[in-house]
ROSE-4610 file (N, C-alpha, C; in Angstrom, 1 decimal, always signed):
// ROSE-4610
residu = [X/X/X/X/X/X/X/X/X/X/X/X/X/X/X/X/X/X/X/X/X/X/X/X/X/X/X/X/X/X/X/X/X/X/X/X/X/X/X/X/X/X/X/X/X/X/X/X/X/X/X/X/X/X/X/X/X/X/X/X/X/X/X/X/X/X/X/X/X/X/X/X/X/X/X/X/X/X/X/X/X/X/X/X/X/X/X/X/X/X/X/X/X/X/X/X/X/X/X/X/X/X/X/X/X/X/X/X/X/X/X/X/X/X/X/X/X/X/X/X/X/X/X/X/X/X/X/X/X/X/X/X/X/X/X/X/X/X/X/X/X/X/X/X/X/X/X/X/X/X/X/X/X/X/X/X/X/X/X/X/X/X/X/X/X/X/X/X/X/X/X/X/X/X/X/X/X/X/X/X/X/X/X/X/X/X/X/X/X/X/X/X/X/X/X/X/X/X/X/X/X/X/X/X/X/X/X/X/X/X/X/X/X/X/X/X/X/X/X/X/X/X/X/X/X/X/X/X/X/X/X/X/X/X/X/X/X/X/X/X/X/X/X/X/X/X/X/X/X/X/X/X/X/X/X/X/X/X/X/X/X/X/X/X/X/X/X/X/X/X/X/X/X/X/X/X/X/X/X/X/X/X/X/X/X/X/X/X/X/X/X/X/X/X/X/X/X/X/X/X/X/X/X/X/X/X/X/X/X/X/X/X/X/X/X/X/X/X/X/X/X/X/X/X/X/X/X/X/X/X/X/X/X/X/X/X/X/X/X/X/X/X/X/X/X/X/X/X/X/X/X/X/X/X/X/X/X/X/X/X/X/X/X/X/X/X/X/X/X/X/X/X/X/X/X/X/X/X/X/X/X/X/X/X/X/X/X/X/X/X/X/X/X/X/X/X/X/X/X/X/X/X/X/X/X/X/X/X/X/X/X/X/X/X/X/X/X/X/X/X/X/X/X/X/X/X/X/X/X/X/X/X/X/X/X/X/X/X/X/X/X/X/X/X/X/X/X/X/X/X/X/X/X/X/X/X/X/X/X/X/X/X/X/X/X/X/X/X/X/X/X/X/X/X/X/X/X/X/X/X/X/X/X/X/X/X/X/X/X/X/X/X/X/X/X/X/X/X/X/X/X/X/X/X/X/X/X/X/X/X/X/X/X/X/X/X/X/X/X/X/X/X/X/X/X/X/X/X/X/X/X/X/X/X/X/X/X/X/X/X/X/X/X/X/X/X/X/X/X/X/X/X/X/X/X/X/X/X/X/X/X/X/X/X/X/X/X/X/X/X/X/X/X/X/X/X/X/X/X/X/X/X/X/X/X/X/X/X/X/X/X/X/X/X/X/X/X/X/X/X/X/X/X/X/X/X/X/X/X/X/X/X/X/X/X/X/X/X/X/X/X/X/X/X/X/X/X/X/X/X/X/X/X/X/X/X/X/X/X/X/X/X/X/X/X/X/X/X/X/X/X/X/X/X/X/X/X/X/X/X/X/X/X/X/X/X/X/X/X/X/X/X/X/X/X/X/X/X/X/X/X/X/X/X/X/X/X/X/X/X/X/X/X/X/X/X/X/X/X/X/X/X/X/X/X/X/X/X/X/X/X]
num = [1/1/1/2/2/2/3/3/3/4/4/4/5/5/5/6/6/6/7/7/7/8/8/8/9/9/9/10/10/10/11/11/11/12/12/12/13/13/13/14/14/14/15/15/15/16/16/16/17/17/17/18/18/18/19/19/19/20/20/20/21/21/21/22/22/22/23/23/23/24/24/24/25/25/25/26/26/26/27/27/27/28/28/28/29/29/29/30/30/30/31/31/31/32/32/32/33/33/33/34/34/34/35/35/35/36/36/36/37/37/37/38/38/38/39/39/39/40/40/40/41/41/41/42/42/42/43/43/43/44/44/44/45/45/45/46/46/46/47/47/47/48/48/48/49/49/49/50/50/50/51/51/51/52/52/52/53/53/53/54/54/54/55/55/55/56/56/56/57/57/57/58/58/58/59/59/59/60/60/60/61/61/61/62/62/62/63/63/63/64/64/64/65/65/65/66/66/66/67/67/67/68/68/68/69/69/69/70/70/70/71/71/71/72/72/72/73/73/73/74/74/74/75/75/75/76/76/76/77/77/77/78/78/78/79/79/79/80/80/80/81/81/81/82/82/82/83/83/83/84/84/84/85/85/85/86/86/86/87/87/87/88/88/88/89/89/89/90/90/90/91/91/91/92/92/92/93/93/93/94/94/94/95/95/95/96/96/96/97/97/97/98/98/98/99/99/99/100/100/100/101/101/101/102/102/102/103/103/103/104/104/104/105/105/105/106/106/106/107/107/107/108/108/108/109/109/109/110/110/110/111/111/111/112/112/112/113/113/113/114/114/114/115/115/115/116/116/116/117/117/117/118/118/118/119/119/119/120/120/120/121/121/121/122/122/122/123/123/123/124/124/124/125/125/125/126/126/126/127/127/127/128/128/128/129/129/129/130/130/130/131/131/131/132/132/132/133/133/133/134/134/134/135/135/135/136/136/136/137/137/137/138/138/138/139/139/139/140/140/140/141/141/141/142/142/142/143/143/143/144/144/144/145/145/145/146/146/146/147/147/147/148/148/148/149/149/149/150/150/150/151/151/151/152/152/152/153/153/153/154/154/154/155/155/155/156/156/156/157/157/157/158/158/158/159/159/159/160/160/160/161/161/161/162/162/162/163/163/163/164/164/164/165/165/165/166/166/166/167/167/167/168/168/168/169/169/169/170/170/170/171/171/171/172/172/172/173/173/173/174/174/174/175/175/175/176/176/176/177/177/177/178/178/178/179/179/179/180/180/180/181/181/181/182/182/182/183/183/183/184/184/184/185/185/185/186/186/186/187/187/187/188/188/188/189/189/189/190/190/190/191/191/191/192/192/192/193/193/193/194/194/194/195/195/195/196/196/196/197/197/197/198/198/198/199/199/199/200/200/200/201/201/201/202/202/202/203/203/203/204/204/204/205/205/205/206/206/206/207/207/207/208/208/208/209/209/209/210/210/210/211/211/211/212/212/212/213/213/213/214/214/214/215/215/215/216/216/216/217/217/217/218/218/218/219/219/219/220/220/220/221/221/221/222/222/222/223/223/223/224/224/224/225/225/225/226/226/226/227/227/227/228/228/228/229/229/229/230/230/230/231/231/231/232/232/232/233/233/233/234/234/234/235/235/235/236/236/236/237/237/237]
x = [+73.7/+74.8/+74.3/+74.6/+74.2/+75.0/+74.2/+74.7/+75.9/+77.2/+78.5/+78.6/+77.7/+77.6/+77.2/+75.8/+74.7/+75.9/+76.7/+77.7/+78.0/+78.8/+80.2/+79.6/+78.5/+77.5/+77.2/+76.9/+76.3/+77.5/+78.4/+80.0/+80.1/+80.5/+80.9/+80.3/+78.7/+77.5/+77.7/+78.9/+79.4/+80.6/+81.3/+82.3/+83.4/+84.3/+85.1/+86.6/+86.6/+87.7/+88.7/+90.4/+90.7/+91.4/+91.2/+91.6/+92.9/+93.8/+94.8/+95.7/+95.1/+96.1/+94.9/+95.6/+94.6/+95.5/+94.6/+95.2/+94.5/+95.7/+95.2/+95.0/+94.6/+94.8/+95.7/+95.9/+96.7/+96.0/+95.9/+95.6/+94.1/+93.6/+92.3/+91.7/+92.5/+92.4/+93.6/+94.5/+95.5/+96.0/+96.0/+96.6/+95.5/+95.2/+94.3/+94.8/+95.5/+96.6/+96.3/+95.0/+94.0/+93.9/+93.7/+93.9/+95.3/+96.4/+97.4/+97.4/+97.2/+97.0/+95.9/+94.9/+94.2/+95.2/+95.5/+96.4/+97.8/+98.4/+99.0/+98.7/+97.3/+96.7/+96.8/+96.2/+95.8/+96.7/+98.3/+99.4/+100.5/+100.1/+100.6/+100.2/+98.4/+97.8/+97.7/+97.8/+97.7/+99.2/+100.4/+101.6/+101.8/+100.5/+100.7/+100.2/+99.1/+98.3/+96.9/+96.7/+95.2/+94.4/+92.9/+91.9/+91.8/+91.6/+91.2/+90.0/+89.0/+88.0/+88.2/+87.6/+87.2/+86.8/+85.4/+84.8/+85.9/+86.9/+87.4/+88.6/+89.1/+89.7/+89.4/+87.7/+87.6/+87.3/+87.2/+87.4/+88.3/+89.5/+90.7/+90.7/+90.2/+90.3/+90.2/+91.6/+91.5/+92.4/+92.2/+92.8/+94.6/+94.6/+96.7/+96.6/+98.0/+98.6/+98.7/+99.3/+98.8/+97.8/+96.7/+95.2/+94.9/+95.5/+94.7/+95.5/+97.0/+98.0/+97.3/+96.5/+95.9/+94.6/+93.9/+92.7/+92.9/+94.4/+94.8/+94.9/+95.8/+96.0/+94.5/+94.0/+93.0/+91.8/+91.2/+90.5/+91.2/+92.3/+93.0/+93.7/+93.8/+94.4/+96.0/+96.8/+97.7/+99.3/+100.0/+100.8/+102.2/+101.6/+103.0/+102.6/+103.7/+103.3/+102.8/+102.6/+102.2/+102.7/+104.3/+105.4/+105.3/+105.5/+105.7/+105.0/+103.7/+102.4/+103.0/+103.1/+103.5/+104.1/+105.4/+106.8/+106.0/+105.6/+105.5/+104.3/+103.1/+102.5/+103.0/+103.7/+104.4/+105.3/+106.2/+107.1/+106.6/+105.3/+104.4/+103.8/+103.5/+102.5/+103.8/+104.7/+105.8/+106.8/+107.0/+107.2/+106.5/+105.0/+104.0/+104.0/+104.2/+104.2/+105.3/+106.3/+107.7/+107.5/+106.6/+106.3/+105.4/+104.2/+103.6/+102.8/+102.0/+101.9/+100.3/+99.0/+98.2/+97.2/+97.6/+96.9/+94.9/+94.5/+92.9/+92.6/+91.4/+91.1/+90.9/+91.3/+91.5/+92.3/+93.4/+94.0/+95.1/+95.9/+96.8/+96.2/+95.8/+95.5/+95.0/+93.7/+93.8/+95.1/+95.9/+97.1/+98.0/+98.2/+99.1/+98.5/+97.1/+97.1/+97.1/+96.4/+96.9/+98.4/+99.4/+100.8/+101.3/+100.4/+100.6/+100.0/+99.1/+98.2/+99.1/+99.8/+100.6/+99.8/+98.6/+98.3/+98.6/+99.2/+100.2/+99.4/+100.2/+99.4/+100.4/+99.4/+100.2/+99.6/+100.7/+100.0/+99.8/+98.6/+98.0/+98.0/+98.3/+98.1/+99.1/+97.9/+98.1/+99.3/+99.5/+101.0/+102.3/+103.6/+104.4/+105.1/+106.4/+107.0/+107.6/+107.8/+108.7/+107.7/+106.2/+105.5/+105.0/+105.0/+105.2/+105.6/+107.2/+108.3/+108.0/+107.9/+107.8/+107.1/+105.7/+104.8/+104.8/+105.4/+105.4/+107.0/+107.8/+108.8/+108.4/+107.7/+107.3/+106.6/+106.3/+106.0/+106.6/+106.0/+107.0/+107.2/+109.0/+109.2/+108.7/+108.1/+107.0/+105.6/+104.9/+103.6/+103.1/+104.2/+103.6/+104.8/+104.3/+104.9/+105.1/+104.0/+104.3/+103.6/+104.5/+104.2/+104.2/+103.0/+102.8/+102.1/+103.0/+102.7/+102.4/+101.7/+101.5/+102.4/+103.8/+104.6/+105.5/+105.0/+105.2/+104.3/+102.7/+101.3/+102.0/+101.3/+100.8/+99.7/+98.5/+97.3/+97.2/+96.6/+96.1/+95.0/+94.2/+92.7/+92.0/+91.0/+90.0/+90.3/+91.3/+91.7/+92.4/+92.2/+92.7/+94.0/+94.6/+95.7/+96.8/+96.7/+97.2/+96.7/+95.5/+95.2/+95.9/+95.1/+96.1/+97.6/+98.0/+99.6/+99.6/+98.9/+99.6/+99.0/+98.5/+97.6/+98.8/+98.9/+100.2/+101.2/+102.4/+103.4/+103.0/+102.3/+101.8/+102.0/+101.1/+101.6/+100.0/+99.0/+97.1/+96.6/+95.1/+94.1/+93.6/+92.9/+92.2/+91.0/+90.5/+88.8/+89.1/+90.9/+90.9/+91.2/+91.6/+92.0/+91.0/+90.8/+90.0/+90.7/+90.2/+91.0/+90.2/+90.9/+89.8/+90.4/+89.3/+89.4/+88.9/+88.4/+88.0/+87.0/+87.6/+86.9/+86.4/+85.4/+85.0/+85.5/+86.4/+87.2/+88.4/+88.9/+89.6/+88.7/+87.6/+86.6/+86.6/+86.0/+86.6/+86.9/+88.5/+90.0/+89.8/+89.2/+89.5/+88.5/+87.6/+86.0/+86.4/+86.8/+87.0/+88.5/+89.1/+90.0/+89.7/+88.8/+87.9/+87.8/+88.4/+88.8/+87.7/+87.1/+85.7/+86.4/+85.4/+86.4/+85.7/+85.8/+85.7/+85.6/+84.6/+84.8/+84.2/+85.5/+85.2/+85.5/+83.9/+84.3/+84.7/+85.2/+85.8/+85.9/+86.4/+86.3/+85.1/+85.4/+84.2/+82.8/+81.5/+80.7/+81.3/+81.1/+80.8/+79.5/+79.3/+78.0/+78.0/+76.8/+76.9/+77.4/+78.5/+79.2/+79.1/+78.8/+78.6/+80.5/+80.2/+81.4/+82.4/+81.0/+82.1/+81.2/+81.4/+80.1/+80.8/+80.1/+80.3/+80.0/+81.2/+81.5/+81.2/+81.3/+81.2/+83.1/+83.7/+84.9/+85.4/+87.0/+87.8/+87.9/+87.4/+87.4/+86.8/+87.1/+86.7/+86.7/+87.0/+87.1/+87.9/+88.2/+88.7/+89.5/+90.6/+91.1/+89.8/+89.2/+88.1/+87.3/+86.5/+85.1/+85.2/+86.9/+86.9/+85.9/+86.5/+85.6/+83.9/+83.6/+82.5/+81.9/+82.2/+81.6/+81.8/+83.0/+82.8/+81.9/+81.8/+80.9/+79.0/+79.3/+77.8/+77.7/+78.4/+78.9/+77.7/+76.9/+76.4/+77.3/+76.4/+77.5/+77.8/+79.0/+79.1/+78.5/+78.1/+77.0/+77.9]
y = [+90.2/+89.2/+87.9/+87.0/+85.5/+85.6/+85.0/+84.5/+83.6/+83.9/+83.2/+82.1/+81.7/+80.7/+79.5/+80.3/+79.5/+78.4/+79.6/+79.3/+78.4/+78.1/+77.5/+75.9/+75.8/+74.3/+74.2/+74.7/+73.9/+73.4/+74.3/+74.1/+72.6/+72.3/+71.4/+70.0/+70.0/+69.1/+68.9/+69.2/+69.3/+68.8/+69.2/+68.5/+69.1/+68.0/+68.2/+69.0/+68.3/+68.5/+69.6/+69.4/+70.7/+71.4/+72.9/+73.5/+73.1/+73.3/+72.7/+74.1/+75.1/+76.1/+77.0/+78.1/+79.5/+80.7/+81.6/+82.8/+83.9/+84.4/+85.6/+86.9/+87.9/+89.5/+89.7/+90.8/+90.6/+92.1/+93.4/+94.5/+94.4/+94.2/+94.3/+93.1/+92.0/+90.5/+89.7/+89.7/+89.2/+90.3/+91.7/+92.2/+93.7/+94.4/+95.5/+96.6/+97.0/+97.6/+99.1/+98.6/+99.3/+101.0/+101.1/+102.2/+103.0/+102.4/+102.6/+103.6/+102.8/+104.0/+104.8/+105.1/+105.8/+107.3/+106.8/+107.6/+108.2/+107.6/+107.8/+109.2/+108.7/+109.5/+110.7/+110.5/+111.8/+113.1/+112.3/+112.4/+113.6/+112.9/+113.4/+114.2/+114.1/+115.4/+116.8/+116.6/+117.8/+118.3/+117.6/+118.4/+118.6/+118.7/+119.2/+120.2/+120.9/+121.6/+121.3/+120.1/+119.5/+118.9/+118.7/+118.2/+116.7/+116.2/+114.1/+114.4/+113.1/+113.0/+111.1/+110.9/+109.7/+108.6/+109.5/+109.0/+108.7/+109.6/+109.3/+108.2/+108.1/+107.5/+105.7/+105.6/+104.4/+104.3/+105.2/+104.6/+104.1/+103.8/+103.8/+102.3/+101.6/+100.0/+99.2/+98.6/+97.5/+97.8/+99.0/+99.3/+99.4/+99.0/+99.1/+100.3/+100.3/+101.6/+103.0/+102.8/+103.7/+103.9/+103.2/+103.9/+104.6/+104.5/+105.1/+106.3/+106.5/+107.5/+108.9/+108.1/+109.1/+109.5/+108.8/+109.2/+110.4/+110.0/+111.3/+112.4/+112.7/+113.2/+114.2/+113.6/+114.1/+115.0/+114.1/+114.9/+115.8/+115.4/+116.5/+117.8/+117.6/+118.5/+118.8/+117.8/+118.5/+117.7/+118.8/+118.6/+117.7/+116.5/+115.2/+114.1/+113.6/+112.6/+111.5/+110.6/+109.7/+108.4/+108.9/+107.8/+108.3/+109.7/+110.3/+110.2/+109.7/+109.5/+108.3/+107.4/+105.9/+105.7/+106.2/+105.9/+106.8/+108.3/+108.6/+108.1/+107.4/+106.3/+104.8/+104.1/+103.0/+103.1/+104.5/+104.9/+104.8/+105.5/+105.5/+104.2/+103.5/+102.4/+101.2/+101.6/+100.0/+100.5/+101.7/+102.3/+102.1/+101.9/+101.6/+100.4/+99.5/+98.3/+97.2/+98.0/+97.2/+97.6/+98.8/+99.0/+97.8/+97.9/+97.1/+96.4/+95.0/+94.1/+94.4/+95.0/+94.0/+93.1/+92.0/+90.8/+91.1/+90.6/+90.2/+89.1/+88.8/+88.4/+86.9/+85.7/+84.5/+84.1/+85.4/+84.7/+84.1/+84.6/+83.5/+82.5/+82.0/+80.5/+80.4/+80.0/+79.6/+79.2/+80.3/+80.7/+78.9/+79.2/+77.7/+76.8/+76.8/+75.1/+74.9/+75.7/+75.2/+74.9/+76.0/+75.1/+74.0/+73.8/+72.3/+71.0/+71.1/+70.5/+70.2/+71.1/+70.9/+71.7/+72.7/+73.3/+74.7/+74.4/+76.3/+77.4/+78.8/+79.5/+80.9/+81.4/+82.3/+83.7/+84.8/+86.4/+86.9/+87.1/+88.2/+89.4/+90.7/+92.0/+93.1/+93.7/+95.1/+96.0/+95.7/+96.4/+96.4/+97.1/+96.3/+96.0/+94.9/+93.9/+94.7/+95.9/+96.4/+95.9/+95.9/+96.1/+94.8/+93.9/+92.5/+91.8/+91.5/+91.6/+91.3/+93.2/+93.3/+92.5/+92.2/+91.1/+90.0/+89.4/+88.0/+88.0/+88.3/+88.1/+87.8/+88.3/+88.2/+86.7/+86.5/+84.9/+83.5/+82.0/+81.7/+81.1/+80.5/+80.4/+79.4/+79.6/+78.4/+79.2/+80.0/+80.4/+80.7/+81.3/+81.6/+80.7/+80.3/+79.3/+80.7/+81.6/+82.7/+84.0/+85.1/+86.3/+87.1/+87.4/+88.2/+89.4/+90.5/+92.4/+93.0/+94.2/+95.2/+95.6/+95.7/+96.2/+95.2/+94.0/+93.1/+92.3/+93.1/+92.9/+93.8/+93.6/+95.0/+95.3/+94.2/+95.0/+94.5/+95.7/+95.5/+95.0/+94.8/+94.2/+95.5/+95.3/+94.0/+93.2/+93.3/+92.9/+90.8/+90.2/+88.9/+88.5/+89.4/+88.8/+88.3/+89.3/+89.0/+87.2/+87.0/+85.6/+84.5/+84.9/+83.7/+83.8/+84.7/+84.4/+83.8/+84.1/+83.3/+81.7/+81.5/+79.9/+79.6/+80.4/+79.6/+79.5/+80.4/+80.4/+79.0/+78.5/+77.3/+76.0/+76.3/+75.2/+74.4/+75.4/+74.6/+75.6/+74.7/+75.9/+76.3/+77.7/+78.6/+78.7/+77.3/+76.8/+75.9/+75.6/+74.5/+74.5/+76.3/+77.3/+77.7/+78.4/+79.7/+80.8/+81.8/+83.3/+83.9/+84.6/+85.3/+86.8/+87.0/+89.1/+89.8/+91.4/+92.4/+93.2/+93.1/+94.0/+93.5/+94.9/+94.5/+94.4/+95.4/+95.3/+93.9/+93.2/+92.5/+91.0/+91.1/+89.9/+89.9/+90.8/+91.0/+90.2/+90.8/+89.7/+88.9/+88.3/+86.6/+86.1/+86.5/+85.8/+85.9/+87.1/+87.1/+86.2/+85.5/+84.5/+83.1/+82.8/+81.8/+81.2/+81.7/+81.2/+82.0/+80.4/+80.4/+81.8/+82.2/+83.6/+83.7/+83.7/+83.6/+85.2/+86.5/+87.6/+87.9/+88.1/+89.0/+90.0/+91.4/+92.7/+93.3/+94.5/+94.7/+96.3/+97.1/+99.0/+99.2/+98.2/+98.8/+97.5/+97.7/+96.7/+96.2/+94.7/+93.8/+93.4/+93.6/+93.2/+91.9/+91.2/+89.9/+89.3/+88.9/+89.2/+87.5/+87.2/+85.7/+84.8/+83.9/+83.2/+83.8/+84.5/+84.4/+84.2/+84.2/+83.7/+84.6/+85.5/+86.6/+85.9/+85.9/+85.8/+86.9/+86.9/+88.2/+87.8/+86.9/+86.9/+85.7/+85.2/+84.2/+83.6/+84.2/+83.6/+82.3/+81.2/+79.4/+79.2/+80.0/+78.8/+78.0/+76.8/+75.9/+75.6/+74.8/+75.0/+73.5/+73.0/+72.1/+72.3/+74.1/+74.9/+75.3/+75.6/+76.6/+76.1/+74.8/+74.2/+74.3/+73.7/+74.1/+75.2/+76.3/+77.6/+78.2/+78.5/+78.5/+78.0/+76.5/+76.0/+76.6/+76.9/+77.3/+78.8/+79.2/+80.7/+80.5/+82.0/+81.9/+81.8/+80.8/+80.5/+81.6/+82.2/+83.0/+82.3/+83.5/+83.3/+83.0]
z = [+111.4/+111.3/+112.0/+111.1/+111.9/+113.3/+114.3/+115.8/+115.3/+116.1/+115.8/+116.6/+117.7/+118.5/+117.6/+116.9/+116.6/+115.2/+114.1/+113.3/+113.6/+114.8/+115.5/+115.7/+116.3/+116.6/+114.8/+114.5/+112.9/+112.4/+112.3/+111.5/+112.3/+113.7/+114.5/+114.0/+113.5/+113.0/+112.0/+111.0/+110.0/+109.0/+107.9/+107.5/+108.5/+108.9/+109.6/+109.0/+107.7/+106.6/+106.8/+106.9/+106.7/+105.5/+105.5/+104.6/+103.9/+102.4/+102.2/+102.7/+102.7/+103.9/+103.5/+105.3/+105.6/+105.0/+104.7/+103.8/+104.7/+105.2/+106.2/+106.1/+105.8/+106.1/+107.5/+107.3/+108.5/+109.2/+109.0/+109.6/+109.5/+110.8/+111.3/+111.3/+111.0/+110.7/+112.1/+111.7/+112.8/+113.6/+113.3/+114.4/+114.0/+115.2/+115.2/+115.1/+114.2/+113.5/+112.8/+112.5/+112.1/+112.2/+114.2/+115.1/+114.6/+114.7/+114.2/+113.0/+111.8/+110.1/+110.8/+111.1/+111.8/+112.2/+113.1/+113.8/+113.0/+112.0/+111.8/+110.4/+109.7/+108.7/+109.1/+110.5/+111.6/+111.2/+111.8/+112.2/+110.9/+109.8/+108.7/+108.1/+107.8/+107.5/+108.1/+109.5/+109.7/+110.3/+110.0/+109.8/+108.7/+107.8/+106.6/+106.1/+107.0/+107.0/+106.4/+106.4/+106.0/+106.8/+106.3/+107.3/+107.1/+108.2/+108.1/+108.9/+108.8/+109.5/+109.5/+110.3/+110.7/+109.6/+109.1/+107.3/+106.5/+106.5/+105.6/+106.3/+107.1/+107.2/+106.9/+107.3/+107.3/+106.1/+105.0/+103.5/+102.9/+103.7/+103.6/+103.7/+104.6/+105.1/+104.4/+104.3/+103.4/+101.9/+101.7/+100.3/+100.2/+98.8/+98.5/+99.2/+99.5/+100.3/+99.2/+97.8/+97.3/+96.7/+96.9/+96.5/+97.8/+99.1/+100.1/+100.2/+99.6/+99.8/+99.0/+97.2/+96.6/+97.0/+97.8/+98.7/+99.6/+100.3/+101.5/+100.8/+99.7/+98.8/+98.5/+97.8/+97.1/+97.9/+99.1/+100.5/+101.0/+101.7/+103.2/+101.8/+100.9/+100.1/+100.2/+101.3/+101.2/+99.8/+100.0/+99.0/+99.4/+99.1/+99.1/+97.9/+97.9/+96.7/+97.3/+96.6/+96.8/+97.5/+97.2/+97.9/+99.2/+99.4/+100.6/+101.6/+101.2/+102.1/+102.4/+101.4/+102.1/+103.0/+102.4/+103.7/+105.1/+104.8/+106.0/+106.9/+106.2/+107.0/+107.5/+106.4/+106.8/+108.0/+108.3/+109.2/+110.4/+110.7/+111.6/+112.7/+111.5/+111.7/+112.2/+111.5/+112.0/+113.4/+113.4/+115.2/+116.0/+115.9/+116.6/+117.0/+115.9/+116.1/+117.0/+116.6/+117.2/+119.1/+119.7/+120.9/+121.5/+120.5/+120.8/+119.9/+120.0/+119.0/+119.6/+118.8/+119.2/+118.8/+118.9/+118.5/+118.4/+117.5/+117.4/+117.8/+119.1/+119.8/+119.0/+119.6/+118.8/+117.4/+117.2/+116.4/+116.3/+117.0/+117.3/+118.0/+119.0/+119.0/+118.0/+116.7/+116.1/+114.6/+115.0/+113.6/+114.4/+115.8/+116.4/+116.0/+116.2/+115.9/+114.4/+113.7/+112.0/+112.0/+112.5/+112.7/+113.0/+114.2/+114.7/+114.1/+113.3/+112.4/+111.2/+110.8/+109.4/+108.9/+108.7/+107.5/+107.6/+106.4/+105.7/+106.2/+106.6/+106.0/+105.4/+104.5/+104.4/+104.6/+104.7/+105.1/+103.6/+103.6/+102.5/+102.6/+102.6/+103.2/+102.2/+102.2/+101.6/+102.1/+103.4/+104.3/+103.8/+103.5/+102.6/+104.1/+103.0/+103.5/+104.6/+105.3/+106.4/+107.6/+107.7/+108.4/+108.4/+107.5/+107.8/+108.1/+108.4/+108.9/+110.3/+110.7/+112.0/+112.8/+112.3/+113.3/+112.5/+111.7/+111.6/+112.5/+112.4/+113.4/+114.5/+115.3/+116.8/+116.8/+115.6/+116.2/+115.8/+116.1/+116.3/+114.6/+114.6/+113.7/+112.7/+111.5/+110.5/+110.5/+111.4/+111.9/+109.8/+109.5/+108.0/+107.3/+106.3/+105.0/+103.7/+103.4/+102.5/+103.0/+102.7/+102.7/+101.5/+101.4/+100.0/+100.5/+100.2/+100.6/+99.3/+100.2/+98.9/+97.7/+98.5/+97.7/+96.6/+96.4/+95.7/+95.1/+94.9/+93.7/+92.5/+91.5/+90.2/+91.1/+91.5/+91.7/+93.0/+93.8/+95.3/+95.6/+96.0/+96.6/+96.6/+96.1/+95.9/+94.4/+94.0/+92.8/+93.1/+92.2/+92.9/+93.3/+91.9/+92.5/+93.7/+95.0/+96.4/+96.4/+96.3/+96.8/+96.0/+94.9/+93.3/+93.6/+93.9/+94.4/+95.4/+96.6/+98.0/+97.4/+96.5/+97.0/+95.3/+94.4/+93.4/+94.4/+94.9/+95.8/+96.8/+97.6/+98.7/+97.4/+96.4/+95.8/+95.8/+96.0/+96.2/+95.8/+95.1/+95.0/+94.9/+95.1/+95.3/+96.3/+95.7/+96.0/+97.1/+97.4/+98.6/+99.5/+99.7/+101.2/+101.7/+102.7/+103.4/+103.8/+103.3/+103.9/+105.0/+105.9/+106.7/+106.3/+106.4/+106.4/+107.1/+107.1/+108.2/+107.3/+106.1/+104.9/+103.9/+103.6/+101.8/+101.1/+101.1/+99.8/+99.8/+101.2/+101.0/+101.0/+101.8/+101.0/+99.6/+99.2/+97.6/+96.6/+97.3/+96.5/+96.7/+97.8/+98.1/+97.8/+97.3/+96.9/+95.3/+94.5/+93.7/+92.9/+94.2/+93.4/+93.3/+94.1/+94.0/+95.9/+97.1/+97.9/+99.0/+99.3/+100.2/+101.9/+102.3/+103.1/+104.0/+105.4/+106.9/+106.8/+107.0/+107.1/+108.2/+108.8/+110.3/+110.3/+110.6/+110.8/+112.1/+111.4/+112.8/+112.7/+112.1/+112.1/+111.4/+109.9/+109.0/+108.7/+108.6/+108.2/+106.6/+106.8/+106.0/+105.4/+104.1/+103.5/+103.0/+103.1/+102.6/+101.5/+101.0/+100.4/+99.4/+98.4/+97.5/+98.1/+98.1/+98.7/+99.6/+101.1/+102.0/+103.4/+104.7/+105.2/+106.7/+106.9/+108.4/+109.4/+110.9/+111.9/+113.0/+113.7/+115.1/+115.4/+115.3/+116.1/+115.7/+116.0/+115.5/+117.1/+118.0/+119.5/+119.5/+120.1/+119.9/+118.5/+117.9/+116.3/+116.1/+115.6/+115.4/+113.7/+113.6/+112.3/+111.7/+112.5/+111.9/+111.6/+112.3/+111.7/+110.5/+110.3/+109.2/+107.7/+107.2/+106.1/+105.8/+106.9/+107.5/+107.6/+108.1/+108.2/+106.6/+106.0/+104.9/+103.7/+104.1/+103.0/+103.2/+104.2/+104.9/+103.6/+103.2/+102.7/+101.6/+101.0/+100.1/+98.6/+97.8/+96.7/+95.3/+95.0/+93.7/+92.7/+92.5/+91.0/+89.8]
């Protein structure tokens, strides 16, 4: 992975320009949430009498909630549907959360000053709307302009649509935002809707991915690198 230092001075040496709004992930992107489904997979499979491992869990990152419900499904063996996995993971993951919030290291200060700047952003994320709620409430009020959840796509990510909605809904497009992510599969979406993509890993590796350009951390970044670091991005073919 490129030095994020070395990133941060070039971006600076650079177009200053800012984004017409940021399109965020939110689990393993703005909040480390991550640990959470983790624990919660844990949690469910084996009051069910099935096995989870680790592997599999981290195949899970990033994906709609029910592609990951038929993943649980399909490995641990055990017998629930596919709603049942949801709710009984979503139940999990948003009790966790209302205890405690925790933030990824520079994102909220960067999320304030885009606020303070005037540029939009909005939450992209595969979580549905109960669990986005939860932590977009805790902050302050405007921090998001749109929230677009799993539970209100046809298709989840890596599919485009999450993105092409948040950047139709804002009202700009595609190619005139930056998203940041944690994953491949949600680099993906956002590469594949046309919108240049800040990917910072964090549970799972990120491969170099055509229109998106890897970070080590959203710590000192600026809403003025963003352009910048992105354009630095290898270009889709």
């Amino acid at each position: 992975m490129t030095d994020p230092d070395t990133l941060l001075r070039e971006a600076r040496l650079g177009d200053d320009q800012l984004p017409a709004a940021v399109l965020w992930d939110m689990d393993g992107t703005l909040v480390d949430t991550e640990p959470y489904w983790m624990a919660a997979e844990f949690d469910l499979v084996e009051a069910n009498g099935g096995v989870w491992t680790e592997e599999f869990a981290h195949e899970l990152v990033g994906n709609a909630l029910e592609v990951s419900a038929q993943i649980i499904i399909d490995r641990s063996g055990i017998d629930l549907s596919v709603a049942e996995v949801v709710d009984g993971l979503i139940g999990q993951v948003v009790a966790r959360v209302r205890q405690e919030i925790p933030w990824r290291p520079g994102a909220r200060e960067l999320l304030a000053e885009l606020t303070g700047l005037g540029v939009p952003s909005a939450l992209v994320t595969m979580s549905w709307r109960s669990l986005a709620d939860a932590v977009v409430t805790t902050l302050p009020e405007g921090s998001f302009a749109v929230l677009v959840t799993g539970d209100e796509v046809v298709h989840g990510k890596p599919h485009p649509e999450p993105y092409l909605t948040a950047a139709r809904r804002l009202g700009v497009e595609p190619g005139d935002c930056v998203a940041i992510e944690d994953s491949p599969t949600g680099v993906r979406s956002a590469t594949a809707a046309g919108v240049p993509t800040l990917a910072v890993p964090h549970i799972v590796p990120i491969p170099q991915i055509a229109g998106s350009m890897r970070i080590g951390s959203l710590v000192g970044v600026t809403a003025a690198d963003l352009t910048a670091l992105t354009g630095a991005a290898p270009a889709v073919p």
